[in-house]
C-alpha positions as CSV (number, residue, x, y, z in Angstrom):
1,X,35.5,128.9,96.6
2,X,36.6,132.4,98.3
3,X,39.6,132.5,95.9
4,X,36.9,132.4,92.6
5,X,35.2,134.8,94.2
6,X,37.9,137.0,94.4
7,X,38.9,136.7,91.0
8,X,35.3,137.4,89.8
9,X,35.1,140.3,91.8
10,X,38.5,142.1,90.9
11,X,37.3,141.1,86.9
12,X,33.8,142.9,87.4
13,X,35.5,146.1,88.6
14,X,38.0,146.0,86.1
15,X,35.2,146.3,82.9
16,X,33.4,148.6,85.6
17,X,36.2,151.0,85.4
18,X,37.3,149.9,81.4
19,X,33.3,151.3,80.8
20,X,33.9,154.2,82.7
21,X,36.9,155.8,81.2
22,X,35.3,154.5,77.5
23,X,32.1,157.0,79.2
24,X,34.7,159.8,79.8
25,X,36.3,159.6,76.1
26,X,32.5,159.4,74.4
27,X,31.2,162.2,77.2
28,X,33.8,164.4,76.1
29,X,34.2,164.1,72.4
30,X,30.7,164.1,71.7
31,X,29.8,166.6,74.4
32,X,31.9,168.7,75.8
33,X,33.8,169.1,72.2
34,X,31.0,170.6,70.5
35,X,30.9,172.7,73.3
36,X,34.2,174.3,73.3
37,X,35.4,173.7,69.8
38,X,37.4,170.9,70.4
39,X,37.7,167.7,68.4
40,X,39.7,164.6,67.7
41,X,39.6,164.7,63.9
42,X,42.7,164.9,63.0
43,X,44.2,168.5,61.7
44,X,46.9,168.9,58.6
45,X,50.5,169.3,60.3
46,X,49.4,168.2,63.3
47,X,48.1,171.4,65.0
48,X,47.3,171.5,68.5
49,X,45.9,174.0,71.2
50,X,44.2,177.2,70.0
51,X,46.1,176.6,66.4
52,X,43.8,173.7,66.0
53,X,40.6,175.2,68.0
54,X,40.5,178.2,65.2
55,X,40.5,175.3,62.5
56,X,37.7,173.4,64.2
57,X,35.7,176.6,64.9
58,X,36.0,177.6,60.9
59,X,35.5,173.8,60.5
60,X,31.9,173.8,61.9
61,X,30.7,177.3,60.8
62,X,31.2,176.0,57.3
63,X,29.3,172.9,58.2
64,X,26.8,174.9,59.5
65,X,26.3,177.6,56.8
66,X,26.5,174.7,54.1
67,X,23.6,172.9,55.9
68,X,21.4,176.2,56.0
69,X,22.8,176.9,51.9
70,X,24.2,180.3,52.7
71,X,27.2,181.1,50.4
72,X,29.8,183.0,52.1
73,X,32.7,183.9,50.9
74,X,36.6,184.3,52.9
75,X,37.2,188.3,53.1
76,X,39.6,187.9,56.4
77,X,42.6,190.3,55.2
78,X,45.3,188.3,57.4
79,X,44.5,184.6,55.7
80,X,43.9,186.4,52.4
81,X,47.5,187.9,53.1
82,X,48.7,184.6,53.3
83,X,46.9,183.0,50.5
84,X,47.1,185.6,48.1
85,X,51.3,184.3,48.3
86,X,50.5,180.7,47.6
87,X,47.3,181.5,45.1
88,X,48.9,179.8,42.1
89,X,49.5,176.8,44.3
90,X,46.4,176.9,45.5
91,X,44.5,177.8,42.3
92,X,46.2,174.7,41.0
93,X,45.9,171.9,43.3
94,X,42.4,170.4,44.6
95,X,43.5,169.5,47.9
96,X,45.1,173.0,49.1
97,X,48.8,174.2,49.0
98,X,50.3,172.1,51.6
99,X,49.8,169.0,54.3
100,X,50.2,171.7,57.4
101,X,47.1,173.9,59.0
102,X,49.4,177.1,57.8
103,X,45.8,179.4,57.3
104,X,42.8,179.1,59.4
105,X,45.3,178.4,62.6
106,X,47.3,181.4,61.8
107,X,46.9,183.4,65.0
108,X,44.0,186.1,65.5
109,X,41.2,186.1,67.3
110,X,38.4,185.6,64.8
111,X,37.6,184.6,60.9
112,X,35.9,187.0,58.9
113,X,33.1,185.9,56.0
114,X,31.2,188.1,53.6
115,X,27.4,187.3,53.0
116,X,25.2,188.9,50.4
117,X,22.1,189.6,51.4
118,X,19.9,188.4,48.7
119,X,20.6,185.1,48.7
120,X,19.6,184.3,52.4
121,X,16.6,185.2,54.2
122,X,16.2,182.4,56.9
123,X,18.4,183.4,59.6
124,X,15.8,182.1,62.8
125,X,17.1,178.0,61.2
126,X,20.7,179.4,61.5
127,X,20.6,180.2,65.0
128,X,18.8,177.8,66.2
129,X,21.2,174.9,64.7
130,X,24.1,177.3,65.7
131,X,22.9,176.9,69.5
132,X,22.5,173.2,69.1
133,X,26.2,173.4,67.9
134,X,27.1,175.0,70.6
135,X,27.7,178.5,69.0
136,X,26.8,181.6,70.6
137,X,25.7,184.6,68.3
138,X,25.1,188.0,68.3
139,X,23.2,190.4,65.4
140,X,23.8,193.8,64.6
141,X,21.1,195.9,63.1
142,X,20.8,199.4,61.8
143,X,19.1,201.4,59.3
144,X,19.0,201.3,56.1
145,X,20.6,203.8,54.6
146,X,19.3,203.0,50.8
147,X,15.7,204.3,51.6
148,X,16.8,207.5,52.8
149,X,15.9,210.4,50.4
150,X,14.9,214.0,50.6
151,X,11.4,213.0,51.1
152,X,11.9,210.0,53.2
153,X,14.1,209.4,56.1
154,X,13.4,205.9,56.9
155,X,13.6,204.1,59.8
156,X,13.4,200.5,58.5
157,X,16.4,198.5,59.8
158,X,18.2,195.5,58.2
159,X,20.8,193.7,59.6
160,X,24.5,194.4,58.9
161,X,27.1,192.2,61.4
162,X,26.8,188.9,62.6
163,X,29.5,187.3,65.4
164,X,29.2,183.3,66.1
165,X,31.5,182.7,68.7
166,X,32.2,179.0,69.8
167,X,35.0,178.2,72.7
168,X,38.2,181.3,72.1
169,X,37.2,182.0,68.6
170,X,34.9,184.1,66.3
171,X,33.4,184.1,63.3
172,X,32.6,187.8,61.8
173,X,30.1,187.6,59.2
174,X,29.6,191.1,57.3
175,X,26.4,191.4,55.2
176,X,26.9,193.0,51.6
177,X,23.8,195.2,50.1
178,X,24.0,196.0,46.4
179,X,23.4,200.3,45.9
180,X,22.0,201.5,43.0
181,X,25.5,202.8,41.5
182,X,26.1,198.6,40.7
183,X,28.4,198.3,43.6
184,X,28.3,196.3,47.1
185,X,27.7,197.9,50.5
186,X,28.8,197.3,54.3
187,X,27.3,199.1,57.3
188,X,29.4,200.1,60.5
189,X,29.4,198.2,63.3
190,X,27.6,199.9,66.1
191,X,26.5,198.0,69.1
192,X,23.2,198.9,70.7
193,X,23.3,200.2,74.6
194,X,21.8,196.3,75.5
195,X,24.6,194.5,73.9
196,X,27.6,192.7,75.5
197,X,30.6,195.0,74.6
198,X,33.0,192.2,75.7
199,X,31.5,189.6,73.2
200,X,34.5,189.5,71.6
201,X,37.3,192.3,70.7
202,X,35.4,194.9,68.8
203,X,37.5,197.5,68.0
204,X,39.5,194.7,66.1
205,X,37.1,193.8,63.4
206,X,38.5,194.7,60.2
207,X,34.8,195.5,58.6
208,X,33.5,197.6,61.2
209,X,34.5,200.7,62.4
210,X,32.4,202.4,59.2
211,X,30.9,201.6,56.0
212,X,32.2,200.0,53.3
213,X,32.0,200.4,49.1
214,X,33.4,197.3,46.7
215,X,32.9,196.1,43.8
216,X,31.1,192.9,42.7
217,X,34.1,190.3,43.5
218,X,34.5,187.4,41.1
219,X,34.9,184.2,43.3
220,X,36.8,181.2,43.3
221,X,36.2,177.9,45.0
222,X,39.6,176.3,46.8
223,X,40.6,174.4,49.2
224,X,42.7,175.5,52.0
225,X,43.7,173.4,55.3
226,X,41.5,170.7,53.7
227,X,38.5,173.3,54.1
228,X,36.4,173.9,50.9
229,X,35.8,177.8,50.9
230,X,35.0,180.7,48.2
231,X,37.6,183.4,48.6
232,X,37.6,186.7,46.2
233,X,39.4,185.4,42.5
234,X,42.3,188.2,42.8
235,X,43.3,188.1,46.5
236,X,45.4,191.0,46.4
237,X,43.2,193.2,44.4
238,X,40.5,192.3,47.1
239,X,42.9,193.9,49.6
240,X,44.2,196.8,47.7
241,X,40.1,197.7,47.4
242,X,39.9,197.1,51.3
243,X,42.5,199.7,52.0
244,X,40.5,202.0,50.6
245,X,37.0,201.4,50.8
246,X,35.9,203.8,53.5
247,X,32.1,205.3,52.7
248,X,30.6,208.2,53.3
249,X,26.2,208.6,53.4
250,X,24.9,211.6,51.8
251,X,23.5,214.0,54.5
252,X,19.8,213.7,53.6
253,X,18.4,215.2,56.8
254,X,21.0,218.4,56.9
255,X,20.1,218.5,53.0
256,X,16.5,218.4,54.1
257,X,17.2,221.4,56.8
258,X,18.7,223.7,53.9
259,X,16.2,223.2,51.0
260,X,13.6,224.5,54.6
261,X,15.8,227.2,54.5
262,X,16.1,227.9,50.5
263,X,13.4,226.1,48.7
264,X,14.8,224.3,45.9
265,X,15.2,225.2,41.9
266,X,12.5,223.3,41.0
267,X,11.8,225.0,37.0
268,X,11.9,223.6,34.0
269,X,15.4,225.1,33.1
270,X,17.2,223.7,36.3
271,X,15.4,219.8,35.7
272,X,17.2,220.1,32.4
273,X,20.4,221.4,33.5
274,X,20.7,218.2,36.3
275,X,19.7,215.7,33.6
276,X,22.4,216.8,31.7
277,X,24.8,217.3,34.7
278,X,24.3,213.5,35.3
279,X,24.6,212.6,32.2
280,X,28.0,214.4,32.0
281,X,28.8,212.8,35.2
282,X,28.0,209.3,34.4
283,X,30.3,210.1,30.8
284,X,33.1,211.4,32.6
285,X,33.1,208.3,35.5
286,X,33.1,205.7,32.7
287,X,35.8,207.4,31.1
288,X,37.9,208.0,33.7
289,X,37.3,204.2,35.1
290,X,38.0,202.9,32.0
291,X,41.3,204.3,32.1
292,X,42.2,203.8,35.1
293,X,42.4,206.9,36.3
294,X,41.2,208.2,40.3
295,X,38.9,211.7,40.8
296,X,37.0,213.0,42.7
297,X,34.2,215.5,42.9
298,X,35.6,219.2,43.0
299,X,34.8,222.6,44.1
300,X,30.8,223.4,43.2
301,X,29.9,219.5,42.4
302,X,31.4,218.3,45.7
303,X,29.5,221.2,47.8
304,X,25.9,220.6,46.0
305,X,26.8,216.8,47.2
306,X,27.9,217.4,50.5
307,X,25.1,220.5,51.2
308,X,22.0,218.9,49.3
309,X,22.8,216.0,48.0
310,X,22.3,217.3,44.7
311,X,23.9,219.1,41.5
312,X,23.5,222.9,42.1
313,X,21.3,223.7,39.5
314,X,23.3,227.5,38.7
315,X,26.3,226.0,38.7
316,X,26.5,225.3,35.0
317,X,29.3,222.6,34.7
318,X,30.6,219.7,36.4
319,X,33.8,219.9,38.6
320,X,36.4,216.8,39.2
321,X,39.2,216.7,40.9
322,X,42.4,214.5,39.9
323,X,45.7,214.1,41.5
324,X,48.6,215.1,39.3
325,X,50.6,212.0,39.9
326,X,47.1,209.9,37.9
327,X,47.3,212.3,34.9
328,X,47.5,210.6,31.6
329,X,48.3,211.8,28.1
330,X,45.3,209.3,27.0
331,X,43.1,211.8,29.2
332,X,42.1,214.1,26.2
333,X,41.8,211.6,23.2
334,X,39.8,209.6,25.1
335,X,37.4,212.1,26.4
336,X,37.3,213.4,22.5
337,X,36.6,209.7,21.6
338,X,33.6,209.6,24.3
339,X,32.3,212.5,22.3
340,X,33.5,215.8,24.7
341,X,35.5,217.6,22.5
342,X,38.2,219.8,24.7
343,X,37.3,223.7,25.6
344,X,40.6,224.6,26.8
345,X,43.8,223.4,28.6
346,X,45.3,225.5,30.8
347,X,48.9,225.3,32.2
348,X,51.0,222.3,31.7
349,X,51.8,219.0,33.3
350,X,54.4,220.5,35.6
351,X,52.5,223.5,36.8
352,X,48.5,223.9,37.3
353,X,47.4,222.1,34.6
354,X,43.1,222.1,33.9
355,X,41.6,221.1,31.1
356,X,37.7,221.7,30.2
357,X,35.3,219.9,28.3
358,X,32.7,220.8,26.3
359,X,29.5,219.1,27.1
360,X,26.0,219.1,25.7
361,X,24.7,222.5,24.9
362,X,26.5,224.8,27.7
363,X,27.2,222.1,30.1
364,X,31.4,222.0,30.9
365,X,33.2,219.6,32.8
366,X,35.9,221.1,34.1
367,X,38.8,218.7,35.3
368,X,41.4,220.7,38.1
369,X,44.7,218.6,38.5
370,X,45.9,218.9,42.3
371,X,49.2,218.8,43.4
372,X,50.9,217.8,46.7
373,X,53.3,220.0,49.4
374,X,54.6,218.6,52.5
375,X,51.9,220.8,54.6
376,X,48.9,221.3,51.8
377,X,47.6,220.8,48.3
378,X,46.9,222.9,45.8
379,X,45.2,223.1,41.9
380,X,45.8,226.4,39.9
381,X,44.1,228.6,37.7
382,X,44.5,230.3,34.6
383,X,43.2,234.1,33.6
384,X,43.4,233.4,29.7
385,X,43.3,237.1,28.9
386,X,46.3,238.4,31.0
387,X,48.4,234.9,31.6
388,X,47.8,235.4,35.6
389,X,48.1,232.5,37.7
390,X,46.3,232.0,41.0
391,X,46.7,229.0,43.4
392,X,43.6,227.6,45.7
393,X,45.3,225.7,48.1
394,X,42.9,223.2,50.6
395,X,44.3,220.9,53.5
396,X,45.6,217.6,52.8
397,X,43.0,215.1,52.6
398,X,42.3,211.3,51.6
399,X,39.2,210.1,49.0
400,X,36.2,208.0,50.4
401,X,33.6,206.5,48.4
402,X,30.1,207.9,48.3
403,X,27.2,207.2,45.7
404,X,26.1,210.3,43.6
405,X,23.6,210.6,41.5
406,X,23.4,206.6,40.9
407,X,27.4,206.5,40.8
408,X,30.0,205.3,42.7
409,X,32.6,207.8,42.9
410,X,35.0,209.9,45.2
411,X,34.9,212.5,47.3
412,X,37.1,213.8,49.9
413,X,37.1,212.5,53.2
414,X,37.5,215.7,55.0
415,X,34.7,216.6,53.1
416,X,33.8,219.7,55.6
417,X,37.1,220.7,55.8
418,X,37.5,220.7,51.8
419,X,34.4,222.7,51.2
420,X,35.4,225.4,53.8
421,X,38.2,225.9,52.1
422,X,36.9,226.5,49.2
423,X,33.9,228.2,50.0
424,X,34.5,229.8,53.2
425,X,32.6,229.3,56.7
426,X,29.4,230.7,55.2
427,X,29.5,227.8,52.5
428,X,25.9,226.4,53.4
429,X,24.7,230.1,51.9
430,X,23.8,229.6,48.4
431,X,25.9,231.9,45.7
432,X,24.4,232.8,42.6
433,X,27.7,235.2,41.7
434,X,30.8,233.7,41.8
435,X,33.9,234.9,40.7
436,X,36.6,232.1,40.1
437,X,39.8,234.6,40.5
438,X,38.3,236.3,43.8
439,X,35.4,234.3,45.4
440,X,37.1,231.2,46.6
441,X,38.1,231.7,50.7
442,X,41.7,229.9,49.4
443,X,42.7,231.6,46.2
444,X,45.9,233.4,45.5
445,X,48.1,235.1,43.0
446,X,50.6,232.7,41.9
447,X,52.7,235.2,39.6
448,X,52.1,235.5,35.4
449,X,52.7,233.0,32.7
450,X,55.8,234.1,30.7
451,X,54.6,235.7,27.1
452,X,56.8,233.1,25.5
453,X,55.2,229.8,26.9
454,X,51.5,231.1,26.5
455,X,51.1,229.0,23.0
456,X,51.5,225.7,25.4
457,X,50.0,226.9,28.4
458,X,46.8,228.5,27.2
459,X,44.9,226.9,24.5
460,X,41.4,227.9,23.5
461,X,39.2,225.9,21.2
């Protein structure tokens, strides 16, 4: 009788401790996993660690978007890298490139999605299914820079960043606005004084150290470590954009300071002069896009931006800029095609070429060809009468985007340091008189055309 006993007794602790460690396995796969983004599911190639954590942390930030229909859309530059090398693969084959985790575990620190605004407006759902997920989150808000205008400075504020974070990884979702010049829109990322500054690595997020200007990208459904996501159709077109998508806000409150200062040109004959400026504009951008071909806005039409946000209604023609190495012989047939028929061409390819257009009624756009030295850059000028040369010669600079009177277009990053070059320290004086060959703070003689090339380099029409 004491030796059943026994056996009964060392059986019941055996299932005892059988349903313990069976409590332990279900405890911490159904628990402590959605906790810290861990899982048992199995992962392509067998990834383990953090390599297989990232995976799981994209894994469930899918699920969780798709159950809340958001549409996001991949826009992380390193996995885009790496796909955008195995894009006909993947563009071909339903089940992704590969049976290894070879993207989402590539190492970083987060994931970065793009969101467009419109098409979600319930984000109180979203957190609150996050947190039951075990996601922490954090929104980023500032204003909106769309409502700004001479006679509003609005202080309405949308928001621009979200960060999930769920165990060692992030997701970075950056919110896209459409602008009125047809393109999309990113804010900066700039935390408020309350906010955790050690949420996760800041300064390495790819979308938000400032604003950001792209085109509507066309988008493609794949698969990619067995993960059904919507990445930009041309990978590497998406990047090249990225590279250079830096945006710069018209200064509506400083414009708002000068026009206190010199009341704007509000007649009849300087309303008709802007409609027509824009109208050039908006001819010229189309033209120049169409061919492919990068400007910028130049002397007068870059200060009226950067000063009132405006055309300067005495100014009389529209300025671009254009980098010597983008010139194309298509340049003038296609701007005669458009319907601007050319005023004159100065100089040659070579050596400060400009050419000028004729617009409607006295409206010009004048297009200045810049050229590169190892310390400075430089466009020339062309006295028609006497075959002088002269030379205006600005600091190096890069292009940002900016939006101009309901365009996307260019202007120069260093955009202060541009204009005083030009236009000297007192630039935010208006200027009625202005004399091309002396006026300009940077101009200089740059020697005489010789009397036997004038035929080629100064043509009149």
């Amino acid at each position: 009788m004491q030796k059943i006993n026994r056996n009964v007794v060392l059986a019941l602790l055996s299932l005892t401790s059988l349903v313990f460690l069976l409590f332990q396995l279900c405890y911490y796969k159904f628990y402590l996993s959605q906790k810290n983004g861990a899982a048992f599911s199995k992962v392509r190639g067998s990834q383990s660690g953090q390599d297989s954590t990232r995976w799981h942390v994209v894994r469930k930030f899918l699920g969780l978007i798709s159950s809340h229909n958001i549409p996001v859309y991949l826009i992380d530059p390193l996995i885009l890298g790496l796909v955008d090398k195995d894009i006909e693969q993947i563009r071909s084959s339903p089940d992704g490139p590969s049976p290894e985790c070879k993207y989402f575990c590539a190492p970083r620190d987060f994931t970065t999605f793009a969101l467009l605004d419109k098409t979600w407006k319930h984000e109180v759902g979203l957190f609150r299914t996050a947190e039951k997920m075990g996601f922490q989150w954090l929104k980023i808000i500032n204003k909106d820079p769309r409502l700004d205008g001479m006679d509003d400075l609005s202080g309405m504020e949308i928001p621009l960043h979200y960060i999930f974070k769920l165990a060692s990884h992030a997701i970075h979702l950056v919110v896209f606005y459409e602008r009125s010049g047809n393109f999309l829109w990113h804010g900066p990322l700039r935390l408020k004084q309350h906010m955790d500054r050690k949420f996760v690595p800041f300064r390495k997020l790819h979308f938000g150290r400032y604003p950001g200007a792209y085109e509507k990208p066309e988008l493609l459904l794949v698969s990619i470590d067995d993960l059904k996501v919507q990445i930009p159709k041309n990978p590497s077109s998406f990047l090249e954009e990225m590279s250079h998508s830096r945006f710069l806000e018209c200064r509506y409150r400083e414009a708002r300071a000068f026009f206190q200062l010199y009341p704007d040109d509000a007649s009849l004959d300087a309303v008709e002069f802007r409609k027509k400026a824009k109208s050039l504009l908006h001819l010229a951008a189309l033209t120049l896009n169409n061919l492919g071909v990068k400007f910028w806005l130049s002397s007068g039409t870059c200060l009226g931006w950067y000063r009132q946000c405006n055309v300067i209604p005495h100014s009389k023609d529209v300025d671009l800029g254009i980098f010597i190495r983008d010139y194309k012989a298509d340049i003038i047939p296609a701007f005669q095609k458009a319907g601007l028929p050319l005023k004159h061409k100065f100089g040659k390819v070579e050596d400060s070429l400009e050419l000028s257009f004729q617009g409607e009624d006295d409206v010009k756009l004048d297009i200045f060809f810049f050229y590169e030295e190892d310390d400075h850059i430089w466009n020339g000028g062309t006295q028609a009468k006497s075959g002088k040369k002269f030379k205006y010669l600005f600091p190096k600079f890069t292009l940002c985007w900016t939006e101009f009177v309901g365009l996307k277009v260019h202007v120069p990053c260093e955009t202060l340091q541009y204009v005083e070059a030009n236009y000297g320290p007192e630039w935010k004086v208006p200027v009625k008189t202005w004399d091309w060959k002396s006026s300009p703070s940077n101009v200089q003689d740059n020697g005489v055309w010789p009397v036997d090339e004038w035929d080629d380099v100064i043509q009149i029409y």
